[in-house]
KOLDOVEX-173733 format. One record per atom (N, C-alpha, C): x, y, z. Coordinates in pm, whole numbers, plus 32768, in hexadecimal, padded with zeros to 4 digits. Example, Ala and Ser with C-alpha at 12.3 -4.5 7.8 and 13.67 -1.06 7.14 Angstrom:
<nodes>
 east north   up
 8527  7DC7 830C
 84CE  7E3E 830C
 8528  7EB6 830C
 8505  7F1F 82C4
 8557  7F96 82CA
 850A  8003 8313
</nodes>
This chain:
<nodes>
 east north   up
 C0F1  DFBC 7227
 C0F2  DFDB 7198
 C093  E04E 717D
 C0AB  E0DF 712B
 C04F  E130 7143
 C01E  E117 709F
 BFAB  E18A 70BE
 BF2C  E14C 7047
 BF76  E17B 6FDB
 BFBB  E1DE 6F9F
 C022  E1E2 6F24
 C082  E163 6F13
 C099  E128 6F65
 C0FD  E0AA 6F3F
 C0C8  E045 6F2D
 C04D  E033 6F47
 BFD7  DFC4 6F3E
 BF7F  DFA6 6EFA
 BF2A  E033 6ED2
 BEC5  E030 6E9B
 BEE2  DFEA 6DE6
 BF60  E025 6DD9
 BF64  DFC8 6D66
 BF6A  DF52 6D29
 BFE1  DEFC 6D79
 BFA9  DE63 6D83
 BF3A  DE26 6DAB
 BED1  DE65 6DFF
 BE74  DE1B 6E17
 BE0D  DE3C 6D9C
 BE39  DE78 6D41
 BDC0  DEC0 6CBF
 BE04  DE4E 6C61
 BE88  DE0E 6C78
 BED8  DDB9 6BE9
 BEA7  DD4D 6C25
 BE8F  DD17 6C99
 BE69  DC96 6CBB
 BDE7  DC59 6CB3
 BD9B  DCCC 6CD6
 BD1A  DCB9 6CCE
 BCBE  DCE6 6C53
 BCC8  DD4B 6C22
 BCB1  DD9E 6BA7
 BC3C  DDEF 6BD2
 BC4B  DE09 6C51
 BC0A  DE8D 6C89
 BC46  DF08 6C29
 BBD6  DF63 6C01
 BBFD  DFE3 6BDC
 BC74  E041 6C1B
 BC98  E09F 6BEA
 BCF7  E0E0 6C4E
 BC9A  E124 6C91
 BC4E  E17E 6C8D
 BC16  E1C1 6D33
 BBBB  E165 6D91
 BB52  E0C9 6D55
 BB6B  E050 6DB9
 BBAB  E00F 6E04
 BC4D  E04B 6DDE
 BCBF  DFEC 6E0A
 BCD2  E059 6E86
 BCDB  E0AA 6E50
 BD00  E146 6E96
 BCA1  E158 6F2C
 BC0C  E130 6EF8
 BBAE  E16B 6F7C
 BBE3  E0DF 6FC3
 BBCD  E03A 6F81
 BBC8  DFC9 6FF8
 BC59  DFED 705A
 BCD9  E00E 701A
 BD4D  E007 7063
 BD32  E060 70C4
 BCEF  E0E2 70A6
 BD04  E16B 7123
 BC95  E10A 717C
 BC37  E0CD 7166
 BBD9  E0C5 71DA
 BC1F  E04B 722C
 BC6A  E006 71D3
 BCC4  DFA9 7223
 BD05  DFF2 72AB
 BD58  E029 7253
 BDB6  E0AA 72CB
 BD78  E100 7321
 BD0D  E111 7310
 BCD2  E178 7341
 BC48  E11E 73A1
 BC28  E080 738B
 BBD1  E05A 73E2
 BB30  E073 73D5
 BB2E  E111 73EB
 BA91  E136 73D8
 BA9E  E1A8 73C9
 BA62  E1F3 7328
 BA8F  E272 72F1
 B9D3  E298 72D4
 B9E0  E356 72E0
 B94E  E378 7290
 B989  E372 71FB
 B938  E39C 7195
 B95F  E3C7 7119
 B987  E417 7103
 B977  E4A1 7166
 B9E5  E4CE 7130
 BA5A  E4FC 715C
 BA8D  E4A9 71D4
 BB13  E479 720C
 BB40  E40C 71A0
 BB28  E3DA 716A
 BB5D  E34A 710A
 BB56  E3AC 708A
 BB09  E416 707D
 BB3D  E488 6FEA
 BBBD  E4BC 6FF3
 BBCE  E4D6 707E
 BC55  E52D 7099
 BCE7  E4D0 70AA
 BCBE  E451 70E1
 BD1D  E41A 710C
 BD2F  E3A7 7067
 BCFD  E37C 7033
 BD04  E36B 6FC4
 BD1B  E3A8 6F4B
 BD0A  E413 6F1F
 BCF5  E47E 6EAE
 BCA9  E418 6E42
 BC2C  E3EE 6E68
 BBDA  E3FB 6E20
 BB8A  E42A 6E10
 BB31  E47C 6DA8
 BAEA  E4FF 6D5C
 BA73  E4D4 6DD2
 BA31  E533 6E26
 B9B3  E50E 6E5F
 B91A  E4E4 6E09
 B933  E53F 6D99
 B8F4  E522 6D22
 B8F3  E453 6D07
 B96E  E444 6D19
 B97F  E3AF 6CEF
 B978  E34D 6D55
 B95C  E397 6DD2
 B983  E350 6E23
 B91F  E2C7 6E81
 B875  E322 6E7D
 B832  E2C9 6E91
 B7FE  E234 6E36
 B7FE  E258 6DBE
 B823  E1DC 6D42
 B888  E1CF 6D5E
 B8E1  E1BE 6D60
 B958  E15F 6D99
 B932  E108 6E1A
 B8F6  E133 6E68
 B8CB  E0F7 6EF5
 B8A7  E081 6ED6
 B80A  E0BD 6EB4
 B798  E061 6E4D
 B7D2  DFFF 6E34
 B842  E010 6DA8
 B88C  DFA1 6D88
 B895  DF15 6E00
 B90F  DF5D 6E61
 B951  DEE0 6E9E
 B8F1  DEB9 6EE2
 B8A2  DF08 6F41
 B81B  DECC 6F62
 B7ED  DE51 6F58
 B7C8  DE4B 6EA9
 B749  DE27 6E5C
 B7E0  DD73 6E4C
 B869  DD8E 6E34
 B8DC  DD35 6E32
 B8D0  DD02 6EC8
 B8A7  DD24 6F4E
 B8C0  DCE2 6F99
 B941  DD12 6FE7
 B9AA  DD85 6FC9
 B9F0  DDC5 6FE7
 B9ED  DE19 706E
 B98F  DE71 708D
 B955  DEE3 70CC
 B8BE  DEC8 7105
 B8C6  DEE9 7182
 B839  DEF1 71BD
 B831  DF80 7207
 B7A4  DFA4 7208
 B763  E013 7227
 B758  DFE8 72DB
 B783  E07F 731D
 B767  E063 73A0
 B744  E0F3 73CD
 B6A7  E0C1 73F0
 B630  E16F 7412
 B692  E193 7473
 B6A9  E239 7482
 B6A2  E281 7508
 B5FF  E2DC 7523
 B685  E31F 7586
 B5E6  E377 75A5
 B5D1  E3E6 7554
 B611  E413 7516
 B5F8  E49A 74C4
 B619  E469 7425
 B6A4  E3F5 7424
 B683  E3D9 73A2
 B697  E34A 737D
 B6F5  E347 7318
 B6E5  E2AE 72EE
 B79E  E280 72DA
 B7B7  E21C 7322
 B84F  E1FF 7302
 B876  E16A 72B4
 B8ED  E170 72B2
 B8F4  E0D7 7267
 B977  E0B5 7293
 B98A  E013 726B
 B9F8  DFE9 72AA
 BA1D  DF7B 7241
 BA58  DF23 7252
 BACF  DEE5 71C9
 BA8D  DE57 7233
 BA61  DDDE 71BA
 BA68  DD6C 71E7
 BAE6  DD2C 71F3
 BB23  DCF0 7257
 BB9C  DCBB 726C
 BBBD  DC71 7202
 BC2E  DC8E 71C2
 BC5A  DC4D 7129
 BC5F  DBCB 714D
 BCB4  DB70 71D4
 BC9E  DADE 71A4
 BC0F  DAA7 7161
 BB82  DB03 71AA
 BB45  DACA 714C
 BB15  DAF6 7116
 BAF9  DB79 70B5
 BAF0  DBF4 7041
 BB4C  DB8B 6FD6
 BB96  DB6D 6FEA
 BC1C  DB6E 6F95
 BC66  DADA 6F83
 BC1B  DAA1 6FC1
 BC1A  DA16 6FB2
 BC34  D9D0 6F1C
 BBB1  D9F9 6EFC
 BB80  D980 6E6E
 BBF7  D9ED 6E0A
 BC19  DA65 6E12
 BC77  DA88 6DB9
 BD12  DA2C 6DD2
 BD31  DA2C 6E5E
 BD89  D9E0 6E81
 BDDC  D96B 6E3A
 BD55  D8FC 6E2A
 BD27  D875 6E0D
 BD6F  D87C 6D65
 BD10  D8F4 6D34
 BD34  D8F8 6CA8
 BDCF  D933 6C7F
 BDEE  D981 6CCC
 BE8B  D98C 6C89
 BEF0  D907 6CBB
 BED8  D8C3 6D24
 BF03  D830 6D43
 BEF4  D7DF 6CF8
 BE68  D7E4 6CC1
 BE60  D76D 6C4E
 BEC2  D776 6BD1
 BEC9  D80B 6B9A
 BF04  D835 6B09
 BF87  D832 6B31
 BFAF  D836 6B7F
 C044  D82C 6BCF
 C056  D793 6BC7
 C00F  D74D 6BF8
 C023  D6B8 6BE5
 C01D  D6A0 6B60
 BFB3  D6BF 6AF9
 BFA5  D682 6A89
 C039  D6E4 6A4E
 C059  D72C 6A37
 C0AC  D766 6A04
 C129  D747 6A11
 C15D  D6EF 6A77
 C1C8  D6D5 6ABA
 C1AF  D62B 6A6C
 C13C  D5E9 6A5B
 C144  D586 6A0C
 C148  D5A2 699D
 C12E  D5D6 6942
 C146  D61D 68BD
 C1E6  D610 68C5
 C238  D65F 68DE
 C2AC  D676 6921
 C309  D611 691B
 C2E8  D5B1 6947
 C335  D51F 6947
 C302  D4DD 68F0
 C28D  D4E3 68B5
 C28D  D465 683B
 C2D7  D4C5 67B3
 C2D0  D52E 67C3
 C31C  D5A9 6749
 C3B2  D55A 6779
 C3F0  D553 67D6
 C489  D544 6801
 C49E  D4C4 67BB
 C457  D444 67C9
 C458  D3EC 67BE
 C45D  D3CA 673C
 C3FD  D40C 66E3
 C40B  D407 664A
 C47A  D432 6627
 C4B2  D4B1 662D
 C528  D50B 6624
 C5C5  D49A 6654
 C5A9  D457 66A6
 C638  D435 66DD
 C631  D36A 6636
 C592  D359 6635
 C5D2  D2FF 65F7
 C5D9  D32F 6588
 C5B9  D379 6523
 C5D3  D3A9 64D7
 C675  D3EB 64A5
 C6B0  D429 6513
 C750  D464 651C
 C7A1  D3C7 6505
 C769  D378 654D
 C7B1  D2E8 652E
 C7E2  D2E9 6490
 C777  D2F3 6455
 C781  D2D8 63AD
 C7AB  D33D 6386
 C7EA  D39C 63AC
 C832  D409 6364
 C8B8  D3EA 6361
 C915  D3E5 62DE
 C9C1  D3C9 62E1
 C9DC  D454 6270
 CA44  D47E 62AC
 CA7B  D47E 6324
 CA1B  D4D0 6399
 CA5B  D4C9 63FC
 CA05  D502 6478
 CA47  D5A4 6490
 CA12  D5D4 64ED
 CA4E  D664 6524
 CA3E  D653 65B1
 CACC  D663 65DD
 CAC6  D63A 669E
 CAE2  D6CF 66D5
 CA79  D6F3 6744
 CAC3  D759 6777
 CB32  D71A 67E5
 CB97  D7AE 67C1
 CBEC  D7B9 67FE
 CC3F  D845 6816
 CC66  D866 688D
 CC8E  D8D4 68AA
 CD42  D90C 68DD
 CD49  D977 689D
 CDCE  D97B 68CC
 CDFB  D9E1 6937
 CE44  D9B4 699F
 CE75  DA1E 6A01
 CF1B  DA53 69F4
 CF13  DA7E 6A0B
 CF8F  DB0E 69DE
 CFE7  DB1D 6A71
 D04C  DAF8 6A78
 D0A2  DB37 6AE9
 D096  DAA7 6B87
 D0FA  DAC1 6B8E
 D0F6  DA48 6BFD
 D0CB  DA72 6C66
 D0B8  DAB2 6CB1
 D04E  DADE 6D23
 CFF1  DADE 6CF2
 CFAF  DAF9 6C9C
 CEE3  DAEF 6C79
 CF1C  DA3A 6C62
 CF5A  D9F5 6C13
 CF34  D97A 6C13
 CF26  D91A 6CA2
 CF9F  D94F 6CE9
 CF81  D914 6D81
 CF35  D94D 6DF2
 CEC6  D9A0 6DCF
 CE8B  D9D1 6E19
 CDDD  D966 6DC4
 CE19  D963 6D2C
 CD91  D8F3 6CF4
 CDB5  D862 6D24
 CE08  D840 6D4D
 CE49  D7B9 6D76
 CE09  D79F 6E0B
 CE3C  D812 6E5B
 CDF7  D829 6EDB
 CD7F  D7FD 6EF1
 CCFC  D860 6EB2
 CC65  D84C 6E55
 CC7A  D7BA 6E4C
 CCA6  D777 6DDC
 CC97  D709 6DE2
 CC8B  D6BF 6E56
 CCE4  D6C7 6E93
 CCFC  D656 6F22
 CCB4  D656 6F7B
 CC6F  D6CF 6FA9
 CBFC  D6E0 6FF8
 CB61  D6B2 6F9A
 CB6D  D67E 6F31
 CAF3  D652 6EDE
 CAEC  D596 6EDC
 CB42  D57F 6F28
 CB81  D4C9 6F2A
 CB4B  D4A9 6F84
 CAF4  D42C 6F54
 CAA1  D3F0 6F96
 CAD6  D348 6FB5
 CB0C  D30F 6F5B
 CB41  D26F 6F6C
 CBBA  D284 6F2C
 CC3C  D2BA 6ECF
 CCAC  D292 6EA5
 CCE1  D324 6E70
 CD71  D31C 6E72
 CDB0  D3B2 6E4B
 CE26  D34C 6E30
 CE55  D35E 6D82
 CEC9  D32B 6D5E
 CF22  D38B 6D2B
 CF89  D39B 6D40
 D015  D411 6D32
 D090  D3B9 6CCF
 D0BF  D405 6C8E
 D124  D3FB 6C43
 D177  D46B 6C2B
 D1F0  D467 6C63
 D247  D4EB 6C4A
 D2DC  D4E0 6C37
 D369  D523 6C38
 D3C7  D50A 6C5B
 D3C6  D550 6CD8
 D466  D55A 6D38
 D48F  D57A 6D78
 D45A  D602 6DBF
 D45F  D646 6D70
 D481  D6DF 6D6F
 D3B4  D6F8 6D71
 D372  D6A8 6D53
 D2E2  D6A9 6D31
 D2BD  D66C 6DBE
 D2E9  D634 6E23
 D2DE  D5EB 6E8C
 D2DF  D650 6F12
 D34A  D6A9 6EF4
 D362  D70B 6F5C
 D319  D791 6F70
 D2D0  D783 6ED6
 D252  D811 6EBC
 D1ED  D7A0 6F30
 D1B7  D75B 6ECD
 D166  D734 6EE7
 D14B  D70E 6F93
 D1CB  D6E5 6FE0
 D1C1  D6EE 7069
 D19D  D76D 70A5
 D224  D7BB 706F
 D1D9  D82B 70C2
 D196  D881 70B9
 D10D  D880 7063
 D0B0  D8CB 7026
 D044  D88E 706C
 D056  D7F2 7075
 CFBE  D786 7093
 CFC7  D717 70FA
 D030  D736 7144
 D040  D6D6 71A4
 CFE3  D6D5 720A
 CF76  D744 722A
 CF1D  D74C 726C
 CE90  D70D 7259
 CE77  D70F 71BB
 CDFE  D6C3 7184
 CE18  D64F 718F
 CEBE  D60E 7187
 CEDD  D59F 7168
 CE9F  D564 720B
 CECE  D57B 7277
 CE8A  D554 730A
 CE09  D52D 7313
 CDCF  D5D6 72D1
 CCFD  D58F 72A4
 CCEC  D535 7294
 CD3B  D51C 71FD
 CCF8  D488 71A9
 CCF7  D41B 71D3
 CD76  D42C 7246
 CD99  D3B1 728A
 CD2C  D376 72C6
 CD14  D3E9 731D
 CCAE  D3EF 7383
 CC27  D3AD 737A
 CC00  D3E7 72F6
 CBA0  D397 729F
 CB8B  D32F 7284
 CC09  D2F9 723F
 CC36  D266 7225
 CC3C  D27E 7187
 CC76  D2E2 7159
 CC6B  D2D7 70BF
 CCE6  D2C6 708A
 CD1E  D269 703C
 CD57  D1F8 7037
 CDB3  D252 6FC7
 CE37  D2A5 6FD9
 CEB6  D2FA 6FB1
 CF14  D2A5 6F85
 CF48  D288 6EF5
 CFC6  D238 6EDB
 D024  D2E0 6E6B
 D076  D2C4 6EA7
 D100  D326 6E6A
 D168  D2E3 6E2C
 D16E  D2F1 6DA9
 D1D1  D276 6D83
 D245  D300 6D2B
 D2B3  D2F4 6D7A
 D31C  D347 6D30
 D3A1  D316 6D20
 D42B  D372 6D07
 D49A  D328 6CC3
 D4D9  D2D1 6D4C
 D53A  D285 6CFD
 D557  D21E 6D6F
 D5D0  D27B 6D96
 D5F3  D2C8 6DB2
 D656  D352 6E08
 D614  D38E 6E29
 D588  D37D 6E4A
 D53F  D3E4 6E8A
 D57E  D412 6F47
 D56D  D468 6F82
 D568  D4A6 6FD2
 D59A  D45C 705F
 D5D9  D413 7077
 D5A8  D395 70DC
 D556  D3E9 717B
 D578  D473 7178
 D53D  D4BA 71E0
 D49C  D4D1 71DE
 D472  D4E0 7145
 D409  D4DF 712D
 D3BD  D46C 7101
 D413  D3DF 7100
 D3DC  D386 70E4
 D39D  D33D 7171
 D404  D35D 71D1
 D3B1  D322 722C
 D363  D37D 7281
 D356  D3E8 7283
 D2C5  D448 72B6
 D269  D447 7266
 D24A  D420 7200
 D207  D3F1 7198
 D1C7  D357 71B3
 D213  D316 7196
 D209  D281 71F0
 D190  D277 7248
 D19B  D2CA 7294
 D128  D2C5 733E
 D097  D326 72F6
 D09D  D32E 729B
 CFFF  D37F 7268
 CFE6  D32C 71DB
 D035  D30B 718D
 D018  D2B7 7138
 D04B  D256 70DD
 D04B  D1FD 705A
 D0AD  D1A1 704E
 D0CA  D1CB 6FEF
 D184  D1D9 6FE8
 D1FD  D1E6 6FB1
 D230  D17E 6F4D
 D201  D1C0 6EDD
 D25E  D141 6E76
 D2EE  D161 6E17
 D35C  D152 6E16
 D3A6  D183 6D90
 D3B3  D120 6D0F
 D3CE  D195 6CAD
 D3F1  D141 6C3A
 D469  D1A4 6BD6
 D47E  D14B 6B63
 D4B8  D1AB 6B16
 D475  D23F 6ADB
 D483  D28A 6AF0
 D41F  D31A 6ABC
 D489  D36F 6A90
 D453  D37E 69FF
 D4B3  D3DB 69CB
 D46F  D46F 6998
 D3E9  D45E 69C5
 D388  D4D0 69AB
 D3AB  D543 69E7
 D3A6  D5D8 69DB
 D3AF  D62D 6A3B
 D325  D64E 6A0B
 D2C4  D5FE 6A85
 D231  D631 6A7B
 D217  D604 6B3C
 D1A5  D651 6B28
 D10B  D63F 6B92
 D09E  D5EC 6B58
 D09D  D573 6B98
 D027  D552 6B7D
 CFCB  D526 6BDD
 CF59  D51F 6BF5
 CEFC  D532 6C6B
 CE9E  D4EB 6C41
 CE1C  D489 6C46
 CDAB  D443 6C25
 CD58  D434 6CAF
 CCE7  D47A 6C8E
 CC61  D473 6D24
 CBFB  D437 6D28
 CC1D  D38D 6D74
 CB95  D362 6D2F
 CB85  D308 6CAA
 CBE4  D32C 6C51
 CBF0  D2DF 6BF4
 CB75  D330 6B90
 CB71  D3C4 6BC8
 CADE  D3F1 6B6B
 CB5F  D45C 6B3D
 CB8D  D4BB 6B6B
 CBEA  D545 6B66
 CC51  D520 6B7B
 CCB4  D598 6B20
 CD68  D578 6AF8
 CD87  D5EE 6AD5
 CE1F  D61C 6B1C
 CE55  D68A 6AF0
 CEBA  D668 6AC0
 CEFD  D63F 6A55
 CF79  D644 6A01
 CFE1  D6FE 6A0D
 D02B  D710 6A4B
 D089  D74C 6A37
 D0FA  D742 6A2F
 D145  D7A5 69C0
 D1E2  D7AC 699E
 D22B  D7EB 69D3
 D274  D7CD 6A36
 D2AB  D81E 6AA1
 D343  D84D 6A6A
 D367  D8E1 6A80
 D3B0  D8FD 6A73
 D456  D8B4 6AE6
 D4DB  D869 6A8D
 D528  D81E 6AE6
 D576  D888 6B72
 D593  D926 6B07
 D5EE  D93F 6B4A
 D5DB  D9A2 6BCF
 D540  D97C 6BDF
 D51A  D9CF 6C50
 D4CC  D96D 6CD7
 D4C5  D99C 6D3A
 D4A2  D955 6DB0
 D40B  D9BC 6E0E
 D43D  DA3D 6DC0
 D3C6  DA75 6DF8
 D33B  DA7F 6DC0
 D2D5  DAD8 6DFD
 D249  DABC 6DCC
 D229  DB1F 6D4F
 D280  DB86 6D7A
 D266  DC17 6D12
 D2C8  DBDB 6C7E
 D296  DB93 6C34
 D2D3  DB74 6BAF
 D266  DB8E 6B57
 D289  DBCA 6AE3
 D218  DBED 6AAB
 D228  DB99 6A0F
 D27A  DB45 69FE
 D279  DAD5 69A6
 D255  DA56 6995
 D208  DA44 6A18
 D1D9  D9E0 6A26
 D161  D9E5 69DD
 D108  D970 69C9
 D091  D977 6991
 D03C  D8F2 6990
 CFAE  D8C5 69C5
 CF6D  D84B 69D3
 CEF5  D85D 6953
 CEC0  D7DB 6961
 CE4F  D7BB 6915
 CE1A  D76F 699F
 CD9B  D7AB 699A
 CD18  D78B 6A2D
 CC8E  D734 69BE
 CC8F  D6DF 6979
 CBEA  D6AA 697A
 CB9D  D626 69DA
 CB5C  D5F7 69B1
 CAF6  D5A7 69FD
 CAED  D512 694E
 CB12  D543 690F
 CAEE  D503 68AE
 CB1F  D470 68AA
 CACF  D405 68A3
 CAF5  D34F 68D5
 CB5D  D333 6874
 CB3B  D347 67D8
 CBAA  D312 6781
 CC35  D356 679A
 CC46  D3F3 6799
 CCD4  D40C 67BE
 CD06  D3C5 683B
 CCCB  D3CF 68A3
 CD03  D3D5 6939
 CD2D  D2F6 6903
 CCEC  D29F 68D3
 CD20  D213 68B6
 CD88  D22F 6851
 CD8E  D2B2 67E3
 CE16  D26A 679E
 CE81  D2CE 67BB
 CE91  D32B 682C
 CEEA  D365 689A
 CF20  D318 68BF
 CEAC  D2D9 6929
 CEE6  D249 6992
 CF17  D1FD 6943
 CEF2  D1F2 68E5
 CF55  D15E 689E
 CFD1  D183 6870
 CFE0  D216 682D
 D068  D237 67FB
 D0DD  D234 689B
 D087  D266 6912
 D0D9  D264 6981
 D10B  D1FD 69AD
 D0AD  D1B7 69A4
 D0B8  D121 69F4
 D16C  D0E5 69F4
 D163  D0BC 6A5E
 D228  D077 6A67
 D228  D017 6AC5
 D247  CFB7 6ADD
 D284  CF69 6B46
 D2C1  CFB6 6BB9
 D255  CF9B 6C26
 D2D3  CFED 6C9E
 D2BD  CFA1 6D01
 D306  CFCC 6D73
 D32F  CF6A 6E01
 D2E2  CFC6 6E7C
 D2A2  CF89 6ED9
 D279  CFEE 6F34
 D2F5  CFD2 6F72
 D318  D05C 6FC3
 D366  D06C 7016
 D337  D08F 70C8
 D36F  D011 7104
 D320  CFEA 717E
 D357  D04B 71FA
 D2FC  D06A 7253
 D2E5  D09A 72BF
 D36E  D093 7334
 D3C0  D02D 7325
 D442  CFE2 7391
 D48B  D052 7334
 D4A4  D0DB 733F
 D4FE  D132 734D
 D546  D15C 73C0
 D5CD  D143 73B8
 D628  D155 7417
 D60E  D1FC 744B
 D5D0  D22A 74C2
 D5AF  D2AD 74FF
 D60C  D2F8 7521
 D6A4  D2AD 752F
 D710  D32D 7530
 D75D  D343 74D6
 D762  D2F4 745E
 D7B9  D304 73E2
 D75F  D345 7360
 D6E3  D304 7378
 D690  D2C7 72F9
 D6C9  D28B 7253
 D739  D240 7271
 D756  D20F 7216
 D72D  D172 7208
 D70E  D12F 7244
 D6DB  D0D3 7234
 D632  D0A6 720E
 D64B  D0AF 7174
 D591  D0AA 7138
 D5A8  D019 710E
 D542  CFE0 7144
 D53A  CF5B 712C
 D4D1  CF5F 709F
 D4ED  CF02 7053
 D493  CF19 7008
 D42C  CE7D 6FD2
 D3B2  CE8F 6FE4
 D365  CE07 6FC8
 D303  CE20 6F30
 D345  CDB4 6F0E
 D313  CD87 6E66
 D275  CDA4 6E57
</nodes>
């Protein structure tokens, strides 16, 4: 780090002057300087320069080391120069960071008692940015990833994420896909072996995605397209608890998982368990 890129944070941390900050860093870099090698290599005024010394000196900063013709100086090693400043931006960092959370804490019960509320929520534009935020999502799943789509929402979604889908597995994070009961039977059972398959009646042409049970992407998928470049598509992405429960509840349906004993050379045979 050279003494222009330095000297200034160590003057905001400590509240060394700027040409204090200026002489301790060069003698840092420099080890063992005369005065007026640390004038030149610093650009501080020589005029200013031995009061400045003085200073860090007198701080515990800088020590004097005789030669034979003159007098040099050298930088006390900051772990311990620089210590007790250390201590103190740790402490205000701690206390400040408690400040911080009892402020959150007032603030969140307080929003309670506000009716109506304001939830963020965000909107994405175009079906490739939404399944590239869907993607995002899936690599953020830690215990559960719940899906709701039709048909045509089944075959993006495979072949955009069938690779994260392996991860999660891997993980053990617990994938249910519940779509129309004509879904795919090709994709129902390669699907099948990474995670569990449910159908029901769905008359939605949407995306829906839940991570965690914290994050949800609601999208309206355009019917009459199969590819990614549609630019009529459009999601809503928040985190917010009350939407994402009365989503799930408007979604919610009776469905059947559809079991694993898929016939491997027809795939028409989906057994299906209640």
């Amino acid at each position: 780090m050279g003494t222009a890129a330095s000297w200034s944070r160590v003057a905001e941390y400590t509240g060394l002057s700027e040409y204090e900050a200026k002489v301790y860093v060069s003698l840092i870099e420099h080890g063992l300087a005369s005065a007026r090698k640390l004038s030149m290599s610093c650009e501080v005024p020589r005029t200013k320069l031995y009061s400045t010394i003085k200073k860090l000196i007198e701080m515990g900063l800088v020590v004097e080391v005789p030669g034979k013709t003159k007098i040099y100086f050298t930088a006390v090693s900051p772990e311990v120069s620089l210590k007790s400043n250390l201590l103190v931006i740790r402490n205000r960092a701690e206390e400040f960071e408690s400040i911080v959370a009892s402020l959150t804490d007032t603030h969140r019960c307080r929003q309670t008692l506000i009716d109506p509320q304001k939830i963020d929520c965000w909107v994405v534009h175009g079906r490739r940015k939404v399944f590239d935020k869907i993607k995002d999502l899936l690599t953020q799943a830690k215990n559960s990833v719940d899906i709701i789509t039709n048909g045509n929402g089944v075959v993006l979604f495979f072949r955009t994420s069938h690779k994260i889908l392996d991860k999660l597995k891997e993980n053990g994070v617990k994938v249910t896909l519940t779509s129309t009961r004509n879904l795919d039977k090709t994709f129902a059972k390669e699907l099948s072996y990474i995670c569990e398959v449910r159908t029901c009646d769905l008359n939605y042409l949407i995306f829906y995605i839940c991570v965690d049970q914290k994050q949800f992407i609601l999208t309206k998928m355009d019917p009459n397209s199969s590819e990614l470049d549609s630019d009529s598509d459009f999601g809503i992405l928040s985190e917010d608890a009350s939407l994402l429960s009365l989503i799930s509840l408007l979604l919610r349906k009776p469905a059947s998982k559809v079991s694993k004993a898929v016939d491997t050379a027809s795939c028409k045979t989906l057994e299906e368990r209640g």
